[in-house]
C-alpha positions in Angstrom: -124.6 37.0 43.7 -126.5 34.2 44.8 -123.7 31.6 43.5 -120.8 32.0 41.1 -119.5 29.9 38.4 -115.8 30.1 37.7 -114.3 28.5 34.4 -110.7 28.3 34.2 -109.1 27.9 30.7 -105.9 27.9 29.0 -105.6 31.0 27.4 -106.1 32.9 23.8 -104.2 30.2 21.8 -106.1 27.2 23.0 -109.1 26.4 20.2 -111.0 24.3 22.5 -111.4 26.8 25.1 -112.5 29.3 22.9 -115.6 26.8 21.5 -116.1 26.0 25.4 -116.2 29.6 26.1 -118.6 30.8 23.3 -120.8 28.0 23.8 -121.8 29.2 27.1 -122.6 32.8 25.8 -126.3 31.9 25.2 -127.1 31.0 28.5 -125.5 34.0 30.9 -128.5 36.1 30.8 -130.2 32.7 32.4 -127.8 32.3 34.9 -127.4 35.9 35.6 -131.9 35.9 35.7 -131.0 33.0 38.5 -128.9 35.3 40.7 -125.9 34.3 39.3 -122.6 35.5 37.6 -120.1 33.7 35.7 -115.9 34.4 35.3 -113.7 32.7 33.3 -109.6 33.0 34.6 -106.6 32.5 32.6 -103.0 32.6 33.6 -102.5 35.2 30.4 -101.8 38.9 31.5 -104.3 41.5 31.5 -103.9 42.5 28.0 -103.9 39.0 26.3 -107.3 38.7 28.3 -109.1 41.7 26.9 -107.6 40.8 23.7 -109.4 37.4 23.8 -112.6 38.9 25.7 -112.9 41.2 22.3 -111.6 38.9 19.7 -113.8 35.6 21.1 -116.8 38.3 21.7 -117.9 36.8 25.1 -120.8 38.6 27.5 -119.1 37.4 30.7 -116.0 38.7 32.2 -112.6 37.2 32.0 -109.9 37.7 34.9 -105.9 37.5 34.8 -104.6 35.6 37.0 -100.8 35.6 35.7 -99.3 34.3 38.9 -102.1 31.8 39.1 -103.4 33.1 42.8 -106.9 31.4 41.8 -105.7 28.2 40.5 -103.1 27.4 43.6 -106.7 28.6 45.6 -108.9 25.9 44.3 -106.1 23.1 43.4 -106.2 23.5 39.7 -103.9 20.7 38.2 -100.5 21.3 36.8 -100.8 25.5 37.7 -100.8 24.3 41.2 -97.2 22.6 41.3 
């Protein structure tokens, strides 16, 4: 990929995330036509997160991160302390 846009939500409960998350399903194909790729990561195991990638019907992938590796990575608030 040329760049990589990494989302990090709350998980399948949260409402806002999942109108955050659908809004951006129109314009993957533009980023992905722009050498791009786009992941969203949750701190839900790998089940609730194919769960939510079927239920919320999203064209991107979503990644586990249950020990929150990614968020401790890139100093993401409260999942960091």
């Amino acid at each position: 990929y040329r760049f990589t846009i990494v989302i990090f939500y709350r998980g399948q409960w949260c409402g806002g995330c999942q109108i955050y998350l659908q809004q951006i399903v129109p314009i993957v194909q533009e980023i992905r036509n722009a050498g791009g790729e786009i992941f969203a990561v949750c701190a839900q195991d790998k089940k609730e997160v194919l769960d939510t990638h079927a239920e919320w019907d999203l064209n991107y992938e979503l990644v586990p991160d249950p020990k929150n590796l990614l968020a401790k990575k890139y100093k993401m608030g409260v999942m960091n302390q």
